[in-house]
C-alpha positions in Angstrom: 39.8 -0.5 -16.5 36.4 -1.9 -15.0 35.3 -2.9 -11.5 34.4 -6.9 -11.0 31.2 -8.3 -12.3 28.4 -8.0 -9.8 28.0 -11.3 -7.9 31.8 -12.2 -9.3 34.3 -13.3 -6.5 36.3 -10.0 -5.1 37.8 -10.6 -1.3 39.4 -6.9 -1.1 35.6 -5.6 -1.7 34.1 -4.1 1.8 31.2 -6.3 2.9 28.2 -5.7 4.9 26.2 -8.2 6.9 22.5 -7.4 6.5 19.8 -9.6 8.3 16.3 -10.0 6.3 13.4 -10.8 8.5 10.9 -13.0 6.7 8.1 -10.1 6.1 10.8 -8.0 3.8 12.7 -11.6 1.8 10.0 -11.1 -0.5 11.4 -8.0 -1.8 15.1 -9.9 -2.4 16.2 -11.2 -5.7 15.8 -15.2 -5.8 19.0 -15.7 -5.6 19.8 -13.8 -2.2 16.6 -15.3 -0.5 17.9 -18.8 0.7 20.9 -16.7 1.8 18.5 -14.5 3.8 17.6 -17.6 5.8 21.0 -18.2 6.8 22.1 -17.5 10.3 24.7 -15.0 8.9 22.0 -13.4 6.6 22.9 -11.6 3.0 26.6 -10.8 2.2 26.1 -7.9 0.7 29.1 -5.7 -0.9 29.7 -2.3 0.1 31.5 0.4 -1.7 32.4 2.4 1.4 30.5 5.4 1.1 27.3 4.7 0.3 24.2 5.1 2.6 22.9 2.5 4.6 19.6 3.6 2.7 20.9 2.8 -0.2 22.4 -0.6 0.3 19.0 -1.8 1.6 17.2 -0.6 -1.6 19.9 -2.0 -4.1 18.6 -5.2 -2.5 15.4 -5.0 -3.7 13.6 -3.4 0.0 11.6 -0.1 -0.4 12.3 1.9 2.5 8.9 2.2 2.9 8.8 -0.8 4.3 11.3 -0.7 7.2 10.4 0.4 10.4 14.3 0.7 11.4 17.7 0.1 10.9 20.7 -1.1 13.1 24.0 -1.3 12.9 25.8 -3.5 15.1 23.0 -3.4 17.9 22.3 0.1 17.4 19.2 2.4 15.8 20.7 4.1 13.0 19.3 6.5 10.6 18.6 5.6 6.7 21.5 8.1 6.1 24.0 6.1 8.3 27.5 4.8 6.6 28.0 1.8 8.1 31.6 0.6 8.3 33.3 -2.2 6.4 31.9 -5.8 8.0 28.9 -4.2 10.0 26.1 -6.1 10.6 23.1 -4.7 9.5 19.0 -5.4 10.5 16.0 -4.3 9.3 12.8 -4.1 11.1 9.9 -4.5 9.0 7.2 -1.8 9.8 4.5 -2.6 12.2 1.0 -4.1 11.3 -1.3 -1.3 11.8 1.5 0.9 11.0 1.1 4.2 13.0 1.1 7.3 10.1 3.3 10.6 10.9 1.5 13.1 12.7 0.8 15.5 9.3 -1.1 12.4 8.0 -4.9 13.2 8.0 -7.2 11.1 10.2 -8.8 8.6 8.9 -5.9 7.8 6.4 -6.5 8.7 2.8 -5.2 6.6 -0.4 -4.2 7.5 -3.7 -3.6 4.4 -5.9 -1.3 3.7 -8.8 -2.9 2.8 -12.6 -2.3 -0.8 -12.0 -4.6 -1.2 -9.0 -8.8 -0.1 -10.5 -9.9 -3.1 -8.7 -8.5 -2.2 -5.2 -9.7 1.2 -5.2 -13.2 0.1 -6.2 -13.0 -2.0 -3.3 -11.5 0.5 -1.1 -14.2 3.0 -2.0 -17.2 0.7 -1.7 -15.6 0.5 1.9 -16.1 3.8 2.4 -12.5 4.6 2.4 -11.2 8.0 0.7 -9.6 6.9 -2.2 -8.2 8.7 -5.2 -7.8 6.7 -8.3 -7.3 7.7 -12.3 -6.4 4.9 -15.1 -4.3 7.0 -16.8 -2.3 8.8 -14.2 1.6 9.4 -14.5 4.0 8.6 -11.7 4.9 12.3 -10.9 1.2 13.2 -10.8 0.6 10.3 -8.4 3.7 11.4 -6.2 3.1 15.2 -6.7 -1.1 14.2 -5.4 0.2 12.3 -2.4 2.0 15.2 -1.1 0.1 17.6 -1.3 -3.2 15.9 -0.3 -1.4 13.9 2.2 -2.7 10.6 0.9 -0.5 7.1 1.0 0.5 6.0 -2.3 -0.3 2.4 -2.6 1.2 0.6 -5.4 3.3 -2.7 -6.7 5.8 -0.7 -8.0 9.1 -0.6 -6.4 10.6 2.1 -8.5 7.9 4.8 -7.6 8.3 4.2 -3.8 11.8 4.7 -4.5 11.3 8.1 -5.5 12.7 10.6 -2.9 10.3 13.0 -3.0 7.1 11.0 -2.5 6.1 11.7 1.5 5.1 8.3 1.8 3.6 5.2 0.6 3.3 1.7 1.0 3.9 -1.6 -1.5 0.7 -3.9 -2.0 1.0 -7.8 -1.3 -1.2 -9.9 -3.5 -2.5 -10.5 -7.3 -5.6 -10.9 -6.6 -8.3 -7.8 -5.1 -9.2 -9.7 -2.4 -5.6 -10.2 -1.2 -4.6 -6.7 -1.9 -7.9 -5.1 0.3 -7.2 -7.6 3.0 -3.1 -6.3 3.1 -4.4 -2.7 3.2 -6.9 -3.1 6.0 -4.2 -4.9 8.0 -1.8 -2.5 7.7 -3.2 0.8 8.2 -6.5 -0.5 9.8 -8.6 2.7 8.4 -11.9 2.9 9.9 -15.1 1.6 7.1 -18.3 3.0 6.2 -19.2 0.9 3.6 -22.2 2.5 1.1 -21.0 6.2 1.4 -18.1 6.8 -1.2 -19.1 6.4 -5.1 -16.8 3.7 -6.3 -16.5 5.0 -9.4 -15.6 8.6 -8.9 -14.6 9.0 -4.8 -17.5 11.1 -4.1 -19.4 11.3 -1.1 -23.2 9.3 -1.4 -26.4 10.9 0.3 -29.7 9.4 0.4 -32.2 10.7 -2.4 -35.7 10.6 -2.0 -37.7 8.1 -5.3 -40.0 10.8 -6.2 -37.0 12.9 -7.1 -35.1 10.8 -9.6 -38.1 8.5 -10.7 -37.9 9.7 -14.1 -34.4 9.1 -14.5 -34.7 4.9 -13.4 -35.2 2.0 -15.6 -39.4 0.8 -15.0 -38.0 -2.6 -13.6 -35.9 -0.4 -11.3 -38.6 2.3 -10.4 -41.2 -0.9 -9.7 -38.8 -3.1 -7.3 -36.6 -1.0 -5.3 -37.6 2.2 -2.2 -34.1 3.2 -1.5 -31.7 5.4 -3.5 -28.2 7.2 -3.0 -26.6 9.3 -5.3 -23.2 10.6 -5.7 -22.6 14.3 -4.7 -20.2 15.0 -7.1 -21.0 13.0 -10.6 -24.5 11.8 -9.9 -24.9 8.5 -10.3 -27.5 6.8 -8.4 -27.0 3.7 -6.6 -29.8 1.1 -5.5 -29.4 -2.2 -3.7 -29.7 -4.5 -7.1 -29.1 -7.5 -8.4 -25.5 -8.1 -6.7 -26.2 -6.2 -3.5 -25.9 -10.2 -1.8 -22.2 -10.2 -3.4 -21.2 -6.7 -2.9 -22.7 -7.4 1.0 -20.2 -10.5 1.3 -17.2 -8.5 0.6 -18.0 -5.7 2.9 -18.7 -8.3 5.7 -15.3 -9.9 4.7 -13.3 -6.4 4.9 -15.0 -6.0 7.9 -13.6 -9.3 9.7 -10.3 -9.1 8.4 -10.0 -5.2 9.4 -11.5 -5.7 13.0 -11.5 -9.2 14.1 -13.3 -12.5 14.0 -15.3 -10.9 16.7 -16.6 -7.8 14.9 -20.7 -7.7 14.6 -21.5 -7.8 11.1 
């Protein structure tokens, strides 16, 4: 014999009452969202001996991002089994989100395949971030816990994994959404011009005379100031889209510290 359908009609099932606060309703399946905004939130069923953790990701919600857990008015753990009929809420996780004490200060990042633009971003920000187009999820978990870096990522699967140490899910298709989420939530300090975007390394100032022979003559004629990269290299000058590259450093910089942040 087989257990009902999912979603089928089964009154002797155990249920749970779980409220889903507005930040975390993206994460629910369309079908469970306008139930979310009901008063007695998502009916969720419950086979009895499950974790609380795991109801909560079986609706869609990375435990990375929940803050906390309560059952019937009270702070419960992740590894809580609530009984039948408890009313569960989540608490989203704050916005900056304060990292565990073993997390290095400032924070660094290690970003999943899907999200080159983002780290370029990240990285003209001056913000340590490791990135590699053709890395494997257990490479990016296994690099986040040992370098203690937060794995960003749109994958709900791979923050599911329970070894990673922790890592974060990234709102937004577009770059500029995604560098604007990731400021707001962890609020790293920027030092924009000082991180290679293409490799991570650090940049320090190089004097003309030294690397005139290895710039273009339009280059060499036009500009005075000259960083390369300290571990690939490449040489960076203010060129041609300096004025664009400057407009999204000014625009990290407001939505990181404020409207009233000098530019």
């Amino acid at each position: 014999m087989t257990g009902p359908e999912p979603g089928a009609a089964a009154d002797d099932r155990l249920r749970l009452q779980v409220q889903v606060p507005d930040e975390l309703r993206l994460f629910l399946p369309a079908r469970l969202r306008r139930q979310a905004g009901q008063p007695a939130g998502v009916s969720c069923p419950y086979d009895g001996t499950s974790s609380l953790g795991h109801v909560v990701q079986s609706l869609g919600v990375p435990l990375t991002e929940v803050a906390g857990l309560r059952a019937d008015g009270a702070a419960v753990p992740d590894s809580y089994r609530p009984p039948d009929g408890a009313r569960i809420a989540l608490t989203p996780v704050p916005r900056p989100q304060p990292l565990p004490p073993e997390a290095p200060s400032p924070p660094r990042f290690v970003l999943d395949v899907h999200l080159g633009a983002l780290a370029r971003r990240l990285r003209l920000l001056g913000v340590d971030t490791a990135y590699r187009n053709d890395a494997h999820d257990p490479e990016l978990v296994e690099q986040a816990n040992e370098e203690r870096r937060v794995l960003l990522t749109q994958d709900r699967g791979l923050l599911r994994r329970r070894t990673l140490w922790l890592g974060a899910y990234v709102r937004g298709s577009r770059p500029d959404d995604q560098i604007a989420d990731v400021l707001a939530r962890f609020d790293p300090p920027l030092a924009p011009w000082t991180r290679c975007p293409a490799c991570n390394g650090t940049l320090r100032a190089v004097a003309k005379e030294e690397i005139a022979d290895q710039l273009p003559p339009g280059t060499r004629r036009t500009y005075d100031t000259f960083t390369r990269c300290t571990a690939c290299g490449r040489l960076y000058w203010p060129g041609a889209h300096h004025a664009d590259l400057m407009a999204r450093v000014d625009d990290a910089r407001r939505t990181g510290e404020g409207d009233d942040a000098s530019p």
